[in-house]
C-alpha positions as CSV (number, residue, x, y, z in Angstrom):
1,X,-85.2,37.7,-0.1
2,X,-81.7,36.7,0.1
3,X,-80.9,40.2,-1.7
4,X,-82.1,41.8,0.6
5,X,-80.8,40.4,3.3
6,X,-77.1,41.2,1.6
7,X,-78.5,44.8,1.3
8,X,-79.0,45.0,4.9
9,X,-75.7,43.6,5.8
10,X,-73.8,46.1,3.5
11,X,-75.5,48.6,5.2
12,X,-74.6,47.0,8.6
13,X,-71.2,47.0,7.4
14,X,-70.8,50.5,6.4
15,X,-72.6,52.0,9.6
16,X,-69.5,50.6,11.5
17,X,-67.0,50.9,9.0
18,X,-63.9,50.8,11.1
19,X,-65.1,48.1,13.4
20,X,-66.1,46.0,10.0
21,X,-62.5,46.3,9.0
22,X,-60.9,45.6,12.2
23,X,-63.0,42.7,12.6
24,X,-62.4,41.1,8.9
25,X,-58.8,41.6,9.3
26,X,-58.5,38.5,10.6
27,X,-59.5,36.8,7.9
28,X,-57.4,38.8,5.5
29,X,-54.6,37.6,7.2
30,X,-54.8,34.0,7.3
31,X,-56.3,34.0,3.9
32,X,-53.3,36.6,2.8
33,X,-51.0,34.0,4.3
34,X,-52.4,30.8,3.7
35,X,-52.1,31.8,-0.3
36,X,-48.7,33.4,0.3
37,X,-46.6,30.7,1.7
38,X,-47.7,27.6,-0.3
39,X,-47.5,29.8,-3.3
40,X,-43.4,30.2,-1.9
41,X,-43.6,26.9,-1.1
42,X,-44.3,25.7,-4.0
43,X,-42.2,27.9,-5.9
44,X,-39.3,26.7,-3.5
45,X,-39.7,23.5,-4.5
46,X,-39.2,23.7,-8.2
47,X,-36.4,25.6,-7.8
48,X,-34.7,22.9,-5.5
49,X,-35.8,20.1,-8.1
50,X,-34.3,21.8,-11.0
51,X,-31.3,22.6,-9.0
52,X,-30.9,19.4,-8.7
53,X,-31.6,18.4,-12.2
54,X,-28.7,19.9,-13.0
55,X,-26.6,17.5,-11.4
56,X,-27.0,14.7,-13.8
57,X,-29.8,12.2,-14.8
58,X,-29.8,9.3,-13.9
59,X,-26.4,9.6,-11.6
60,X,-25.1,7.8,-8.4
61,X,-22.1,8.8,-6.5
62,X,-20.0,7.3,-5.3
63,X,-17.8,8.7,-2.0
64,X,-15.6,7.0,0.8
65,X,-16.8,6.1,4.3
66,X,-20.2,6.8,5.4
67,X,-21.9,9.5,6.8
68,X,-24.3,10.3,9.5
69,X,-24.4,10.5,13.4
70,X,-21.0,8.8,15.1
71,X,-19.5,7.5,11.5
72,X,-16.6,8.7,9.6
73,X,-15.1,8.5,6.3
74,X,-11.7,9.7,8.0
75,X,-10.6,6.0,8.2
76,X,-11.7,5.0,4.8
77,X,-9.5,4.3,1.8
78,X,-9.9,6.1,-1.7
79,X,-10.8,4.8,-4.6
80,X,-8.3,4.2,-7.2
81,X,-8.3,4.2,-11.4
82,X,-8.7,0.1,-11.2
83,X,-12.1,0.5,-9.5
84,X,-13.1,2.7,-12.2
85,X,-11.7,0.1,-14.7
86,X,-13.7,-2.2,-12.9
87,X,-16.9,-0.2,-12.6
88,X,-16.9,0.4,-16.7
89,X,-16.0,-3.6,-17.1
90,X,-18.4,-5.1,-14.9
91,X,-21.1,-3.1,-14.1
92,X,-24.4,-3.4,-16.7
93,X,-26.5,-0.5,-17.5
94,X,-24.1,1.9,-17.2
95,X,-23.3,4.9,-19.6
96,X,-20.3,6.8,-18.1
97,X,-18.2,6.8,-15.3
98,X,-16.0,9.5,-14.1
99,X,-13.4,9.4,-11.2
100,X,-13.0,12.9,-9.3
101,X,-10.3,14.1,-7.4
102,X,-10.4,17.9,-6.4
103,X,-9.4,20.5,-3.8
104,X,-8.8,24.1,-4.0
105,X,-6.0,25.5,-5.7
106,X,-5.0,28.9,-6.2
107,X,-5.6,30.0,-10.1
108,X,-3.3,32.9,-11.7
109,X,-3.3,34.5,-14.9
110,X,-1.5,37.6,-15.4
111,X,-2.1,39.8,-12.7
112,X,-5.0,37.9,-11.6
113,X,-5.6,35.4,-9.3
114,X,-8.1,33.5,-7.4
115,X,-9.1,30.3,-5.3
116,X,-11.0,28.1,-7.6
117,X,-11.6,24.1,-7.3
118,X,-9.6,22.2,-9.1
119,X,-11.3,18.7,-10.6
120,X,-9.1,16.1,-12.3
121,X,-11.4,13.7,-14.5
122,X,-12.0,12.4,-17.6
123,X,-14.4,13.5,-20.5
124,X,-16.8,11.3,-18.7
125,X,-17.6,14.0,-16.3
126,X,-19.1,15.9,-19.3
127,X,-21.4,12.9,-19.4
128,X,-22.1,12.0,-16.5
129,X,-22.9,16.3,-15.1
130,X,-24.9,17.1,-19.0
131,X,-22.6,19.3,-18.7
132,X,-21.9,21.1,-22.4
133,X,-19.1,23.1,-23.5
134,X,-19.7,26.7,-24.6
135,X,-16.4,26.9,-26.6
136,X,-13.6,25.0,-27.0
137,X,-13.0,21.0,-26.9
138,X,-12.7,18.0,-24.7
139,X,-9.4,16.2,-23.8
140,X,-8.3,14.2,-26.2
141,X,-7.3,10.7,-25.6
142,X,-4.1,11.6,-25.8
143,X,-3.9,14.4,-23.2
144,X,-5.8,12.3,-20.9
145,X,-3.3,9.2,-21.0
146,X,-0.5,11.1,-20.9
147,X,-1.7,13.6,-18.5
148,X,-1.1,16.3,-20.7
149,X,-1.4,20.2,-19.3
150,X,-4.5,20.9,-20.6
151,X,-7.3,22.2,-18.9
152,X,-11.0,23.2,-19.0
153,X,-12.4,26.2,-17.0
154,X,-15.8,27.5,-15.7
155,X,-17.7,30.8,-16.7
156,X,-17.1,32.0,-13.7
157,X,-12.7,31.3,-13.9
158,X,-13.5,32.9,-17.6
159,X,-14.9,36.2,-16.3
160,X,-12.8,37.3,-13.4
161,X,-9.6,35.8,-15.3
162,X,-10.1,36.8,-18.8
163,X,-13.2,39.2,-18.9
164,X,-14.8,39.9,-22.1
165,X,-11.3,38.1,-24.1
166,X,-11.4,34.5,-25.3
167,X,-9.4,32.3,-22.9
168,X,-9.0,29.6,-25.3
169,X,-5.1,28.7,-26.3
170,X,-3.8,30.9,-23.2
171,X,-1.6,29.6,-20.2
172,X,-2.7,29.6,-16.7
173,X,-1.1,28.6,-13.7
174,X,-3.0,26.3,-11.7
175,X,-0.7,26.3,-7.8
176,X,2.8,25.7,-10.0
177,X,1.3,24.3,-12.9
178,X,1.2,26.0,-16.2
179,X,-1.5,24.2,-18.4
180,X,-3.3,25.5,-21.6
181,X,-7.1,26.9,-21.6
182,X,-8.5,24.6,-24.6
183,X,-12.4,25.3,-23.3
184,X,-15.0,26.3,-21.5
185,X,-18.2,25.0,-19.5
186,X,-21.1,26.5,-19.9
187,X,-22.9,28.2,-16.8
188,X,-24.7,26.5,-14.3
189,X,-24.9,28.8,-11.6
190,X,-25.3,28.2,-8.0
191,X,-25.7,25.2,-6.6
192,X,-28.9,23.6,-4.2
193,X,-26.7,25.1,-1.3
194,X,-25.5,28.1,-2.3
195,X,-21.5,27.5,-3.8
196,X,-20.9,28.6,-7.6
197,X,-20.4,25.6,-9.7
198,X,-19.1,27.9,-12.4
199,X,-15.6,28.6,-10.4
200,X,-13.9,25.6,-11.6
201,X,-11.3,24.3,-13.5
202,X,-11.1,20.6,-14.6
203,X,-7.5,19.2,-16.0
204,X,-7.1,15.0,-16.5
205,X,-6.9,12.9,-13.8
206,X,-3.7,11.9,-14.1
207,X,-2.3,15.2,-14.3
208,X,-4.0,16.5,-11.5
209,X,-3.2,13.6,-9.6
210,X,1.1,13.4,-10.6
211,X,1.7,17.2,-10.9
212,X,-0.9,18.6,-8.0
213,X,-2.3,16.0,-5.6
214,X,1.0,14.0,-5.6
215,X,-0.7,10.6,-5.2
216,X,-2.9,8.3,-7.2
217,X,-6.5,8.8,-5.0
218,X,-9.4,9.0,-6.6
219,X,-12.1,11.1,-3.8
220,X,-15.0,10.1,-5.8
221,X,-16.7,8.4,-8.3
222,X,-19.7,9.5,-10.4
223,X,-21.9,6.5,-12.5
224,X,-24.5,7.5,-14.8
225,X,-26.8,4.8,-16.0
226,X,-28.2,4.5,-19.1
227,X,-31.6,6.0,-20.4
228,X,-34.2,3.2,-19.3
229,X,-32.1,1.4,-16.7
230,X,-33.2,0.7,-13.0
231,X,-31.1,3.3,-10.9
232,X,-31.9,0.7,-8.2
233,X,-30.3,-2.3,-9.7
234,X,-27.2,-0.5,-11.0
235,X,-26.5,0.8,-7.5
236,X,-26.8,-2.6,-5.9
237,X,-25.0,-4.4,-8.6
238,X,-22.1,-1.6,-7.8
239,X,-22.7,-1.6,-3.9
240,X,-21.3,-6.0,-4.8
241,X,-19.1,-5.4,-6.6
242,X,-17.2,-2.7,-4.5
243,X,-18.0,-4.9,-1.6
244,X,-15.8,-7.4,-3.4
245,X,-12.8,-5.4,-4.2
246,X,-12.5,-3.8,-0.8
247,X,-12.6,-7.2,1.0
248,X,-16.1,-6.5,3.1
249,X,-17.4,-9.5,4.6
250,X,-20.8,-10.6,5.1
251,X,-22.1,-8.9,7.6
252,X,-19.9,-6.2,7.8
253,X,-21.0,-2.2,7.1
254,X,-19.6,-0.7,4.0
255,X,-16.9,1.7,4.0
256,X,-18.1,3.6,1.0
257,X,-21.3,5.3,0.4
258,X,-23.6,5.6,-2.5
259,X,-26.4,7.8,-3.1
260,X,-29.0,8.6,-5.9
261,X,-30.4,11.8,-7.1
262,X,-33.1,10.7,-7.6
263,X,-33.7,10.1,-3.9
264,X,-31.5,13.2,-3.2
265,X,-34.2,15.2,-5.1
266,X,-37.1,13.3,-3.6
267,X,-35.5,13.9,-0.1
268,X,-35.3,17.6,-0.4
269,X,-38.3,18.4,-2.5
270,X,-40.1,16.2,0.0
271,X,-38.7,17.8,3.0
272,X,-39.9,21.9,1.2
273,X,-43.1,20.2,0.5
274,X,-43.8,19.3,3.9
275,X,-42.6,22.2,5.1
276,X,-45.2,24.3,3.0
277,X,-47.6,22.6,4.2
278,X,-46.8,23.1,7.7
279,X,-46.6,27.1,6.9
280,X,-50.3,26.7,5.5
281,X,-51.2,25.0,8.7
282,X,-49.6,27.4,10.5
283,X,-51.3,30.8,8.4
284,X,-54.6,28.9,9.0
285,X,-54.8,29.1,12.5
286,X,-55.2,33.2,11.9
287,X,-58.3,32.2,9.5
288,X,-59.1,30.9,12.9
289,X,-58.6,33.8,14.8
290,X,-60.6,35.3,12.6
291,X,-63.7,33.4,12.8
292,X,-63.7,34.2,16.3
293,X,-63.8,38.0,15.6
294,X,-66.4,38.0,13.5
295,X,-68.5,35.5,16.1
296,X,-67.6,38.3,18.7
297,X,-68.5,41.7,16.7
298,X,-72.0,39.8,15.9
299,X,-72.6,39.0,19.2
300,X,-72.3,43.0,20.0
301,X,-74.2,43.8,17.1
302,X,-77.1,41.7,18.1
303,X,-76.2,43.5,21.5
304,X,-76.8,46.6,20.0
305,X,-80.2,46.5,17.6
306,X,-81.7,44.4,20.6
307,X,-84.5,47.1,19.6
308,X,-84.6,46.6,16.3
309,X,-84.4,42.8,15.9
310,X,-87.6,43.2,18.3
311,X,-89.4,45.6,16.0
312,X,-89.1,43.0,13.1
313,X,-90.4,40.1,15.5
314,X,-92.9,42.9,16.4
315,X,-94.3,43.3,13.6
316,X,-94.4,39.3,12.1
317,X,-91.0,39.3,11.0
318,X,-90.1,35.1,11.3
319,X,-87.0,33.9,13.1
320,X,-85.8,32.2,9.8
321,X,-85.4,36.1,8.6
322,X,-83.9,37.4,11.5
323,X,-81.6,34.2,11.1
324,X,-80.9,34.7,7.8
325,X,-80.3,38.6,8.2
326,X,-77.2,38.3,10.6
327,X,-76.0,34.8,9.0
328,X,-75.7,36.3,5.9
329,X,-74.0,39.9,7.1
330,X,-71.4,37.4,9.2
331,X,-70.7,35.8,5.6
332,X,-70.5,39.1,3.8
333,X,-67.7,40.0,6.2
334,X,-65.9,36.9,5.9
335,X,-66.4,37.1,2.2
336,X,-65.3,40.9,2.0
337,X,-62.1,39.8,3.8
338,X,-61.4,36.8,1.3
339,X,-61.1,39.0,-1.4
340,X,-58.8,41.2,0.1
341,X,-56.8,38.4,1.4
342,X,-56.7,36.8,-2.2
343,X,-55.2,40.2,-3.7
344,X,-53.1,40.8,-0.6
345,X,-51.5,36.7,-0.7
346,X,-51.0,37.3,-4.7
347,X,-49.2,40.2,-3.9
348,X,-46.9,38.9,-1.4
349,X,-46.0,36.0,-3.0
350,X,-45.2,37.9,-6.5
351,X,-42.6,40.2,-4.3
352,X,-40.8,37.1,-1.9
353,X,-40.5,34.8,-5.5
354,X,-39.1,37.7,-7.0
355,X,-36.9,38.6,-4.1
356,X,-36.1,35.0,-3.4
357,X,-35.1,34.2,-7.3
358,X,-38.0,30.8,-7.4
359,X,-40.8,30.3,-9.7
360,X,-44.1,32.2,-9.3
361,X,-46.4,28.7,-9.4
362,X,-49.9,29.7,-8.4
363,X,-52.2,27.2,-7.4
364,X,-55.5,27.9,-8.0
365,X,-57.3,24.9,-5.2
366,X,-55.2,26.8,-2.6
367,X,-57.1,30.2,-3.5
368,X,-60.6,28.2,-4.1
369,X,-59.9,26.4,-0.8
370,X,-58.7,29.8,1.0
371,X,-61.9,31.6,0.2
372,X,-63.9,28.6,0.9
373,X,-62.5,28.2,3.9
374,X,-63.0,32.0,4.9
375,X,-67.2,31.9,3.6
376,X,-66.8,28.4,5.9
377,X,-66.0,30.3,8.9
378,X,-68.4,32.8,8.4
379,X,-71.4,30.9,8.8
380,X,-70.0,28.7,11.5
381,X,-68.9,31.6,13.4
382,X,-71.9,33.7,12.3
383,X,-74.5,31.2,13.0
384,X,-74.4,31.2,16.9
385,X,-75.1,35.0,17.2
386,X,-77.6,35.0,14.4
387,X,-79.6,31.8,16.4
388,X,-79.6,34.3,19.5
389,X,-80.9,37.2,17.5
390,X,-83.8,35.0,15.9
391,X,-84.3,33.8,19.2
392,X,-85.0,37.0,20.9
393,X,-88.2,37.5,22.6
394,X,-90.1,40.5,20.9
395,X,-91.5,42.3,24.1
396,X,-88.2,41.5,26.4
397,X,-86.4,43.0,23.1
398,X,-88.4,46.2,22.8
399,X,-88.2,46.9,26.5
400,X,-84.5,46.6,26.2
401,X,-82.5,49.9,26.6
């Protein structure tokens, strides 16, 4: 029975060809969609998470002033190396900690030269980033106390300074500082927004700070806790204990800031999740839209075999049948164009994550609950015009022309 009812919609279906397209098109779309965008989505946000991975584990920084609508960190006073002292003496749980001061600097070797940041830090930057070396050596001891010219550059320094040539033992001039390659970082890449974290250099603090800055400031401060420690704790136990050396009273807002990436990461991969799921939303409406066709094109093909719906009723056809007949050509239809929408949404997403450089992460619920969703609107949608053919009266039906 229920074969031949699918036998009778195909056939339907391929009397009006054209109009069966047109009409499942629809559905293609918002199951094309639907697929498409949380499959981007999703691939999005892995990329942003292990973006962000690659900032450090476990890792709080630690920056001037606070941000946000009408604040400024204008006003606020750096940091200096007694903080950091402070911060390694007093503060529990806590692996590494590395001052930062940086700007941009002008970089020349030879006949090249380019604007690159400029970092000055200690080795506990290595630590505090996992942030290996690909060749080379840290500072030693030694270099770093004495603020030695030394200095440590990115891959990205290497290639459009030295090329394919090993820059280790050779002299740069970082503004009107000559200091000595002894190593380089391995590539990271891009960063979460978009600047090249390989186009650095890093030389110590303190001779960044006497032969390039000009003054003892310290811009920031990055704390890495130690595997198994309470991120939370570490940053309240350093959010009192900066309070104190600053002078804050009670009741007072802080004048530095300190943030997590671990919240950093949930933030954003919470922000790309939601915003997937508002794109599905959105691509669902056309699955929608769809439904709607496919109610209107069995309304006119009711219309049209008027006739013969009242030739089968004629001749002791029961209005379960006739029901069945259309309700199952409606879900054919919506079926027909779940299956092309599944191909089509695959398709799309494989080309945007390859364009767009994220993970192709399928999810196979979103294509179960797609198609569902697309057989779902074909018997809602298909049942109203498929009551009205069953409904038919047989003689008004054959008189009709």
């Amino acid at each position: 029975m229920l074969w031949e009812a699918v036998k009778l919609a195909l056939q339907a279906i391929r009397r009006n060809a054209m109009r069966s397209f047109l009409t499942v098109l629809g559905i293609v779309i918002g199951v094309g969609a639907v697929i498409a965008m949380v499959t981007i989505g999703n691939g999005t946000t892995e990329k942003v998470r292990a973006e962000l991975a690659k900032l450090g584990s476990n890792l709080l920084f630690m920056n001037p002033g606070q941000f946000g609508p009408g604040r400024s960190s204008s006003t606020a006073k750096s940091f200096n190396v007694r903080d950091v002292e402070a911060i390694r003496a007093q503060l529990a749980g806590v692996k590494a900690v590395a001052p930062l001061a940086q700007q941009s600097a002008t970089i020349v070797f030879g006949a090249e030269n380019r604007v690159s940041r400029v970092i000055g830090t200690t080795n506990d930057y290595f630590v505090t980033q996992d942030w290996p070396l690909s060749a080379g050596r840290q500072f030693l001891e030694g270099e770093i106390r004495a603020g030695s010219s030394a200095c440590i550059v990115g891959e990205t320094v290497k290639q459009k300074l030295f090329g394919s040539t090993s820059p280790i033992g050779e002299m740069l001039r970082v503004k009107q500082v000559a200091c000595e390659v002894i190593g380089v970082l391995s590539a990271k890449g891009q960063s979460t927004f978009g600047s090249d974290q390989d186009d650095i250099v890093i030389v110590p603090l303190r001779a960044f700070q006497r032969r390039i800055a000009g003054n003892s400031d310290i811009s920031s401060i990055n704390i890495s806790a130690q595997n198994g420690a309470d991120t939370a704790r570490v940053q309240a136990d350093l959010e009192r204990l900066m309070r104190e050396r600053r002078n804050i009273v009670t009741g007072k807002e802080d004048d530095f800031s300190v943030r997590d990436t671990r919240q950093l990461a949930q933030t954003m991969t919470g922000t790309t999740e939601i915003m997937t799921q508002l794109l599905g939303a959105v691509a669902s409406v056309s699955l929608l839209v769809g439904g709607i066709g496919i109610m209107n094109i069995m309304l006119v093909s009711v219309t049209e075999r008027t006739r013969e719906i009242g030739i089968r009723l004629a001749i002791g056809a029961l209005e379960r049948q006739v029901l069945s007949q259309f309700l199952v050509e409606a879900m054919v239809l919506s079926g027909f164009g779940g299956i092309i929408g599944i191909l089509l949404g695959l398709g799309l997403a494989a080309l945007a994550t390859q364009a767009l450089a994220v993970p192709f992460l399928l999810q196979p619920g979103i294509v179960v609950l797609a198609f569902s969703f697309s057989a779902l609107v074909g018997v809602i949608f298909g049942y109203f015009p498929a009551r009205r053919a069953a409904h038919l009266d047989p003689i008004d039906a054959l008189r009709h022309e």
